[in-house]
C-alpha positions in Angstrom: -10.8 38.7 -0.4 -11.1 39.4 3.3 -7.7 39.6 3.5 -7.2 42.7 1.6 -10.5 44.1 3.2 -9.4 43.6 6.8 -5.8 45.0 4.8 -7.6 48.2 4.2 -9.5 48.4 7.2 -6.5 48.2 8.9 -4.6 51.1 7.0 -7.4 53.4 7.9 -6.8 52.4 12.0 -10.0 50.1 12.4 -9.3 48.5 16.0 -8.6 44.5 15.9 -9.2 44.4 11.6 -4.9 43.6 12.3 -5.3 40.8 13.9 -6.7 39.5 10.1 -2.6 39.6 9.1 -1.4 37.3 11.6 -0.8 33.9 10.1 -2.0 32.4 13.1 -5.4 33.7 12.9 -5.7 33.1 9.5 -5.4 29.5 9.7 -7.5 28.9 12.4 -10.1 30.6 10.3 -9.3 28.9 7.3 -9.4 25.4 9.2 -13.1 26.2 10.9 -14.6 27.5 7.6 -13.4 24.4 5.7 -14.8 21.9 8.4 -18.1 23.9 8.0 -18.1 24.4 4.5 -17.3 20.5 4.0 -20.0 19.2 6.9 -22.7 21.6 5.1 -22.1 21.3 1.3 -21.6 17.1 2.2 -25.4 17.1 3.5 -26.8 18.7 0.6 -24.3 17.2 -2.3 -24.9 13.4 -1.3 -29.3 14.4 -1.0 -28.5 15.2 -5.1 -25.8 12.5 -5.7 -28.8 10.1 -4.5 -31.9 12.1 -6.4 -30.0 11.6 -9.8 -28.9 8.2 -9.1 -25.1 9.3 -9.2 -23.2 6.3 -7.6 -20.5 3.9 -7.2 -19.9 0.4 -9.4 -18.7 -1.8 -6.9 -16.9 -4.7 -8.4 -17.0 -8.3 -6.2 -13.6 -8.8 -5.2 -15.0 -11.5 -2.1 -14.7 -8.7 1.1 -16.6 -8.7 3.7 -19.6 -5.9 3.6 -18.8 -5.3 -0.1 -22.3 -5.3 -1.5 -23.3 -3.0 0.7 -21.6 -0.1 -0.5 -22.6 -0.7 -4.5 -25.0 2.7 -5.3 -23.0 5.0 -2.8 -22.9 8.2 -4.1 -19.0 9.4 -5.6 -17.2 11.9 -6.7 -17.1 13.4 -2.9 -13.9 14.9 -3.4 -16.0 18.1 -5.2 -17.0 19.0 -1.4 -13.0 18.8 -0.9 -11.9 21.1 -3.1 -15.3 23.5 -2.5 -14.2 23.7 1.2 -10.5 23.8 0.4 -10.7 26.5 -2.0 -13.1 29.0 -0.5 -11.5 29.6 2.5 -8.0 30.3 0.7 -9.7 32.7 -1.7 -10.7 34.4 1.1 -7.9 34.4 3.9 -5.1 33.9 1.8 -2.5 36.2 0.2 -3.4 35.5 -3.7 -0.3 37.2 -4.6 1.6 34.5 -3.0 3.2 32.4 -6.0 2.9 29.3 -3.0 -1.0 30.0 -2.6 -1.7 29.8 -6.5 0.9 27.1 -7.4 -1.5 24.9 -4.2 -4.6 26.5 -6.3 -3.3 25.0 -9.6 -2.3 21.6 -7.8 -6.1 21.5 -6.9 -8.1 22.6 -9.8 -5.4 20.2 -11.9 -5.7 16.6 -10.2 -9.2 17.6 -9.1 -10.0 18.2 -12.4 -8.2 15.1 -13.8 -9.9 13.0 -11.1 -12.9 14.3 -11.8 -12.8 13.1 -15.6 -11.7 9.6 -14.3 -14.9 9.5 -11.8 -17.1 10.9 -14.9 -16.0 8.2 -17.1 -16.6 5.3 -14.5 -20.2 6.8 -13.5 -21.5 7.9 -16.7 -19.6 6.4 -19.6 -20.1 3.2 -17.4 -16.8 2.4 -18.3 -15.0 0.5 -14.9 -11.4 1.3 -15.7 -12.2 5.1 -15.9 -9.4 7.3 -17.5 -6.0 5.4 -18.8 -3.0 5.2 -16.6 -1.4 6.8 -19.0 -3.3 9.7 -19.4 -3.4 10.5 -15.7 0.3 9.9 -16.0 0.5 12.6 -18.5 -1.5 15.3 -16.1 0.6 14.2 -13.1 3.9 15.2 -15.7 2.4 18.3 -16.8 2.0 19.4 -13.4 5.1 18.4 -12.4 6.7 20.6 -15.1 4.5 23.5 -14.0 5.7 22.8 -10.2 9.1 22.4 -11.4 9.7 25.3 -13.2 8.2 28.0 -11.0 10.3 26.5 -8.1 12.9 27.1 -10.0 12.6 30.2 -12.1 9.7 32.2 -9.9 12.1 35.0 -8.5 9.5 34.7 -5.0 11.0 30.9 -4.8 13.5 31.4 -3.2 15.1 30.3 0.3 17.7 32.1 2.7 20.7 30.0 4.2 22.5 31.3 7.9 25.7 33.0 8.1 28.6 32.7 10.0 27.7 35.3 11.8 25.8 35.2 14.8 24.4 39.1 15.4 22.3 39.4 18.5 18.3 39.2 17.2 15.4 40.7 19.1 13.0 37.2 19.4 9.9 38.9 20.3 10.0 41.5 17.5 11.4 39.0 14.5 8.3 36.7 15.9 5.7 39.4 15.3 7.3 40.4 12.0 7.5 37.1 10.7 3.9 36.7 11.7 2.7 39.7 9.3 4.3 38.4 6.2 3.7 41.3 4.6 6.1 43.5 6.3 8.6 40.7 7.0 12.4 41.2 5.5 15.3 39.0 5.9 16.7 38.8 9.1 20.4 39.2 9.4 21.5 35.5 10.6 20.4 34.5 7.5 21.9 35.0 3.9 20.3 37.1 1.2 17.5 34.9 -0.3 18.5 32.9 -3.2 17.3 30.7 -6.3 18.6 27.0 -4.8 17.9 23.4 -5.8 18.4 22.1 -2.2 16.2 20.2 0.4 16.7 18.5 3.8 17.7 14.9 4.6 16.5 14.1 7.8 18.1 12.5 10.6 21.6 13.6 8.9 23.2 16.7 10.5 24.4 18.9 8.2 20.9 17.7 6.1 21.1 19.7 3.0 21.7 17.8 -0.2 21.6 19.8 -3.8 20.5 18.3 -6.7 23.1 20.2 -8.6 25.5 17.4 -7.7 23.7 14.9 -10.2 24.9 16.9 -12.9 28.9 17.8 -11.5 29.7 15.0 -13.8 28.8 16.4 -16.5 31.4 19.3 -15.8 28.7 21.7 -14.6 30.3 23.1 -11.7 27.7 26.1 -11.5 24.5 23.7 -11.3 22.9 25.7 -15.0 21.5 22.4 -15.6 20.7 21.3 -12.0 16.8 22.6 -12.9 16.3 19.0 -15.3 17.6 16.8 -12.1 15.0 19.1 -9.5 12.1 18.5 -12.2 12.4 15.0 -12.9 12.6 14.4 -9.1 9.4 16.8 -8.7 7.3 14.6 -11.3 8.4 11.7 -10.1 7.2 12.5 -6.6 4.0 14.2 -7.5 3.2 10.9 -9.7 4.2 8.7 -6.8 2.5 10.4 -3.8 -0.5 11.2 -6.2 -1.0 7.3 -7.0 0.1 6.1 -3.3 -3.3 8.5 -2.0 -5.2 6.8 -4.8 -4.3 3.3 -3.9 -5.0 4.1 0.2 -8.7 5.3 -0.8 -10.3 2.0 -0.4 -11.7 1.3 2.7 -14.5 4.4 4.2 -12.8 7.2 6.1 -9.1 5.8 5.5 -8.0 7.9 2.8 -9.9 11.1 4.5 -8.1 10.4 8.0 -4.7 9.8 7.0 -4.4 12.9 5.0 -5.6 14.9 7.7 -3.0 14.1 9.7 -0.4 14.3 7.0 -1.5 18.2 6.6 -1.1 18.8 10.0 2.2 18.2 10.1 3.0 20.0 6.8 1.8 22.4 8.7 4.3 23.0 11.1 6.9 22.0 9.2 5.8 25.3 7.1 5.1 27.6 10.3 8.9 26.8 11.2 10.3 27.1 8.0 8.5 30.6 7.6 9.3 31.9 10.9 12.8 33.1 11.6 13.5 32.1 15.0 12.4 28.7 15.2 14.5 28.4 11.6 17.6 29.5 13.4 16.8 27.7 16.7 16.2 24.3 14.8 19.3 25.1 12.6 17.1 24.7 8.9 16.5 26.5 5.7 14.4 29.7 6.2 11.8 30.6 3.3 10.4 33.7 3.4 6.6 33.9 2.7 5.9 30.1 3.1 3.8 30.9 5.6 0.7 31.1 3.4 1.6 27.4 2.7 0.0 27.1 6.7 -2.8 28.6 6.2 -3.7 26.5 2.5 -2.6 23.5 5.3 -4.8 24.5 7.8 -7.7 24.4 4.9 -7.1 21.0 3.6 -7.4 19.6 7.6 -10.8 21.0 8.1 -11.9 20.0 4.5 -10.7 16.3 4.8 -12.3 16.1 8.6 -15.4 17.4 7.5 -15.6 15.0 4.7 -14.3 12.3 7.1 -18.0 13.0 8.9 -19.3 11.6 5.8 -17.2 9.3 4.8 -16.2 7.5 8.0 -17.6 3.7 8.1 -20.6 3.2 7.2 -19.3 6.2 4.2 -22.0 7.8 3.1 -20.4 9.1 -0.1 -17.1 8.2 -1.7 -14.6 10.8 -2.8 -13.4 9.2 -5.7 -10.5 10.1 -7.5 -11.6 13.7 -7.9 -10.7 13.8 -4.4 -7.8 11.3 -3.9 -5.6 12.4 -7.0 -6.2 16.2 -5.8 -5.1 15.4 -2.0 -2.0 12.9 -2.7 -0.8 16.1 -5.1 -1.3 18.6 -2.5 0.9 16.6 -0.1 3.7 15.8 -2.6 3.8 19.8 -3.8 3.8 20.9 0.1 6.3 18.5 1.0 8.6 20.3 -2.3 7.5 23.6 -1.4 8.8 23.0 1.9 12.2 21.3 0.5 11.1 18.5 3.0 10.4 16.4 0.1 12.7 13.5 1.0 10.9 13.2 3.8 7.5 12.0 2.4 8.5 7.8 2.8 8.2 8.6 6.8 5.4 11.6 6.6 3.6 9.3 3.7 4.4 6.1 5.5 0.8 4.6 4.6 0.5 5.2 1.2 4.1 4.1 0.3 3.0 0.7 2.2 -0.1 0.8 -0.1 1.7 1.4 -3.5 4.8 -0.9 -2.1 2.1 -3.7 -1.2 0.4 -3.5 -5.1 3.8 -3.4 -7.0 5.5 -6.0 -4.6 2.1 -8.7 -5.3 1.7 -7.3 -9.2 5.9 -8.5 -9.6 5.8 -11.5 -7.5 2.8 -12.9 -9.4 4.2 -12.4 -12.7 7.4 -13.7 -11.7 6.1 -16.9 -10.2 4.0 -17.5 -13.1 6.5 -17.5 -15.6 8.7 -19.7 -13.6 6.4 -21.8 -12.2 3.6 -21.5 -14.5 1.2 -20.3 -12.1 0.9 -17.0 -10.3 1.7 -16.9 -6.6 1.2 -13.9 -4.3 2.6 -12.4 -1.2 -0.6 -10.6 0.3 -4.2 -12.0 0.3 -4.9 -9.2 -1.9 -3.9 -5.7 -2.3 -3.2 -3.0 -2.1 -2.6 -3.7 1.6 -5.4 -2.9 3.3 -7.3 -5.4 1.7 -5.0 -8.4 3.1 -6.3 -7.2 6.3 -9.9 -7.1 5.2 -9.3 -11.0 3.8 -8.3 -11.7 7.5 -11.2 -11.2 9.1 -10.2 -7.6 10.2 -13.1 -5.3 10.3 -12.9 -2.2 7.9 -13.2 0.2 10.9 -10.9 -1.2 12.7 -8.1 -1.1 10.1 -9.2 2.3 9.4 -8.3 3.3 12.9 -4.9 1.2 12.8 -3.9 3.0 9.9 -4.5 6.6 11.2 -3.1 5.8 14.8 0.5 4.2 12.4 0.3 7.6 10.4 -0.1 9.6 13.7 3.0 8.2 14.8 5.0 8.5 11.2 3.6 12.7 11.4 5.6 12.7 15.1 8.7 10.6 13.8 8.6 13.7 10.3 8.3 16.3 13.0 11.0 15.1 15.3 13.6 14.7 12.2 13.7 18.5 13.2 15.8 18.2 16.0 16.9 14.7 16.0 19.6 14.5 13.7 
């Protein structure tokens, strides 16, 4: 919305209303309202979770402080989406198929989340929606996400040339900045429908999933789109669940997604910008660089929620909130065709979803062939073995962020170190 009025007010020669195009500006804009938006709605949205009685069912699983968080008020990750989605309506281009495919991905798993959390609270039902019904929103997005990165003529990506013509740095930078007005530069290709992503660490780090299907005799990839969208719902589903499984301890969920966006973040700005995509020798996308701004939203809406939430949390997100934010990573990361490297950017919540499936297998395992279950952890997911320790919840909660600070460096540096 004030993006096209600052548009306007530009056209007509209002001094500084251009600086509104710059991507730059916009995200720093988008990140301060969010934090706002989140730190102000928060105070006022846990005041009426508490007046109507609206909290969490803490089952006794034996931790440590436990008790003391039964009646908390949930479904938290409505402040999360309010400060997420406000500040994109208004700095963002909504004609940017990347800007409403991130809108969909919210609404969606927020939405889906928000029946679970509903169920839970006031259907007093502790298991909340089926697995397999959150499995079948997590596919349907995935098709959705699958087929407009696919078949949307505006997803598209441009590859270099051979040739090397001599570029002008500082006025590609500021064109690049106005997305807008910004064409395709001449080092790179004409921009093209592609099924490709990067493999870090690997030098020539682009791998097509139209391979999968050469042995089917399809040498021109018309059937590469089934490969891309089974690996696209497979992710979503995966980081979706992994986000889940890491909301379990106050602020942990909150903190570690923060600083997963931020470097989405400039994994986007240099994939959008044309001469740090032919300095760093990678993919360039035109328009992605609305992607930064959506980013820059989600960093301020899950650090003003982390004011709430961090220990002692005084509201929950629920699965309104983690579904929505472990969806919003996993469709960046695609957007981005850095998908492969969500185990290192994702680094926590793969250890959380590794950690259940790893005890859930073992214990079965042991029990039919010893007749009584055994377990690898104390408990899971994993930051529960650590609770069972002795460890205090705070404490792990900091651990965690400082391991997924240095996984967001390692995803940034795959960049260059290859």
């Amino acid at each position: 919305m004030l993006y096209y009025l600052f548009k306007w007010l530009h056209s007509i020669g209002l001094p500084g209303s251009g600086m509104f195009q710059y991507i730059s500006f916009r995200s720093a804009t988008a990140f301060v309202l969010s934090l706002i938006i989140s730190i102000f709605i928060g105070k006022y949205f846990i005041k009426f979770l508490r007046k109507k009685q609206i909290g969490e069912t803490v089952r006794d699983l034996g931790l440590a402080g436990q008790s003391e968080k039964a009646g908390t008020p949930t479904m938290g990750g409505l402040i999360i989406i309010s400060a997420i989605l406000v500040p994109v309506l208004l700095v963002c281009d909504l004609r940017n198929i990347y800007v409403l495919l991130m809108i969909f991905t919210t609404v969606w798993l927020g939405f889906l989340g928000f029946m679970d959390d509903y169920i839970k609270v006031f259907k007093k039902n502790k298991e909340g929606l089926s697995p397999r019904k959150k499995l079948v929103g997590q596919i349907v997005l995935g098709l959705v996400v699958g087929m407009v990165m696919y078949f949307h003529p505006s997803a598209v990506i441009c590859e270099k040339t051979t040739t090397q013509p001599v570029l002008t740095p500082i006025e590609t930078a500021l064109e690049v900045e106005n997305q807008e007005n910004a064409k395709t530069p001449r080092i790179f290709g004409e921009p093209h429908h592609s099924t490709k992503t990067t493999i870090p660490f690997v030098k020539n780090n682009e791998l097509d999933y139209a391979w999968a299907t050469r042995w089917l005799g399809d040498e021109t990839g018309k059937w590469s789109f089934i490969v891309f969208i089974i690996v696209v719902v497979f992710i979503i589903a995966a980081v979706s669940n992994g986000a889940n499984l890491t909301d379990g301890l106050d602020g942990l969920a909150t903190g570690t997604t923060s600083v997963v966006a931020v470097a989405i973040a400039i994994l986007a700005y240099v994939s959008g910008n044309v001469v740090f995509a032919d300095y760093l020798n990678i993919m360039y996308i035109p328009n992605i660089g609305e992607l930064v701004i959506f980013t820059s939203a989600v960093m301020g809406a899950c650090l003003g929620f982390y004011w709430w939430n961090c220990f002692p949390a005084q509201i929950f997100m629920g699965d309104t909130g983690s579904l929505m934010l472990g969806g919003v990573v996993a469709v960046s990361c695609i957007i981005i065709r850095k998908e492969l490297l969500i185990p290192i950017l994702c680094g926590v919540y793969l250890a959380q979803s590794v950690s259940v499936m790893m005890q859930v297998s073992y214990f079965k395992y042991t029990k039919k062939r010893y007749g009584e279950g055994r377990r690898i952890f104390l408990m899971a997911p994993l930051h529960h073995h650590y609770q069972k320790k002795g460890m205090h919840e705070a404490k792990i909660v900091q651990h965690f962020i400082i391991v997924s600070l240095l996984l967001a460096v390692l995803a940034v540096v795959t960049l260059k170190v290859r």
